[in-house]
N, C-alpha and C positions, 0 to 999 in steps of 0.2 A: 969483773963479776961483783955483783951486790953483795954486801953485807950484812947480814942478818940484824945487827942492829943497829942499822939507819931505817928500818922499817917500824913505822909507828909503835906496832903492836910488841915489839921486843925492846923497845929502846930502854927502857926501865929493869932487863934483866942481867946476871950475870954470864962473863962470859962461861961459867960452868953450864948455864943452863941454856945458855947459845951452843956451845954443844951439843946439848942433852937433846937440839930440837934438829939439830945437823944429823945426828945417830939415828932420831927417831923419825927423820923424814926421807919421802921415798925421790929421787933425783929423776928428773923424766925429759927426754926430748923429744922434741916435737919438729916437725917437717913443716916449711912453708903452705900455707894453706888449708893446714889440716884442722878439723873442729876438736875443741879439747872439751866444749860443753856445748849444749844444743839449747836453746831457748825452749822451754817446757819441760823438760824431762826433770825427773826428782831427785832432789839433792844426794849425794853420794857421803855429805857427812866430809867433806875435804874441800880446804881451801887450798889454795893455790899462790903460790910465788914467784916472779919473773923473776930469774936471776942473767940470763943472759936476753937480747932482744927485742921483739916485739909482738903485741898480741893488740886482734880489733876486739872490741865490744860493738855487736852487731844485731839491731833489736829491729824486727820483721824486715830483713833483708837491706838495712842501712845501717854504715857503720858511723856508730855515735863518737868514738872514744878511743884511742891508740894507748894501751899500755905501755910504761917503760919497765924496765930492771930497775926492780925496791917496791915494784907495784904488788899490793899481794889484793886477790880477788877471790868472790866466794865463800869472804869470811864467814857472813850470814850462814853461808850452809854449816858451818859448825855450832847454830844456836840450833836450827831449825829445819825441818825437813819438810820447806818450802817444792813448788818447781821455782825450776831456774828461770828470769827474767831475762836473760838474753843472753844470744851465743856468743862464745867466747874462740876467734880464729887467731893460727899462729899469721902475724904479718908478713913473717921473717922465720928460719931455722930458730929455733926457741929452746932452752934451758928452763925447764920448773924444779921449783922443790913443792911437793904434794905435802901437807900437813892434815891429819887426821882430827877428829874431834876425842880421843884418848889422849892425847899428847898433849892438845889444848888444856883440857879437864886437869891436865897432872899439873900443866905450869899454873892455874890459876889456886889450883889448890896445895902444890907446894912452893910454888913461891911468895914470898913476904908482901911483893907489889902487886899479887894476884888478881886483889881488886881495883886497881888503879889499872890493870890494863883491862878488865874485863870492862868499869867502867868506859875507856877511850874505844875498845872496840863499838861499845853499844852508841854511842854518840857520833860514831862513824857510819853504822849502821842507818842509825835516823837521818842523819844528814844525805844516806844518798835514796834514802825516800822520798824525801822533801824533793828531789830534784826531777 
């Protein structure tokens, strides 16, 4: 199982507050095959974490992109309440940890590195625009 911070967006915190995002996120499994997000429909305001398995990115019925475990997806819907740009299917029996946009908000506004990760996310963000 992945660890919360080998994933970009946390690496710069502590582990009190690698906690604080364990507490405050919700653990979800998912069945082979099943859709966890649908291409077009409107962001839910939650990103997403692989912690166990595999998950396709699937953009008008071709899968672009295999998720691993430390992958976290759907950041964006935590700035924006975009539609979603493409479906997201389990490959494999799947492990998520669901993160909300209140929990984001708490860590960039009490943690000291708040803006150093808010920045890394947004530069994350533009990079898979460009693509």
């Amino acid at each position: 199982m992945i660890k919360l911070k080998d994933i970009y967006i946390f690496q710069w915190i502590s582990e009190d507050f690698v906690n604080l995002v364990i507490d405050n996120s919700r653990r979800m499994e998912v069945k082979e095959g099943e859709i966890i997000i649908k291409q077009w429909d409107f962001s839910n305001l939650e990103a997403y974490i692989i912690q166990d398995w595999e998950a396709e990115v699937v953009i008008y019925d071709k899968v672009i992109k295999t998720l691993l475990p430390g992958e976290i997806f759907w950041e964006m819907a935590l700035v924006t309440n975009e539609p979603r740009t493409a479906t997201i299917k389990a490959k494999t029996d799947l492990i998520l940890l669901k993160i909300n946009q209140e929990l984001l908000h708490k860590i960039l506004r009490d943690f000291p590195n708040g803006k150093e990760i808010q920045k890394t996310m947004m530069n994350r963000i533009l990079e898979n625009l460009r693509k």
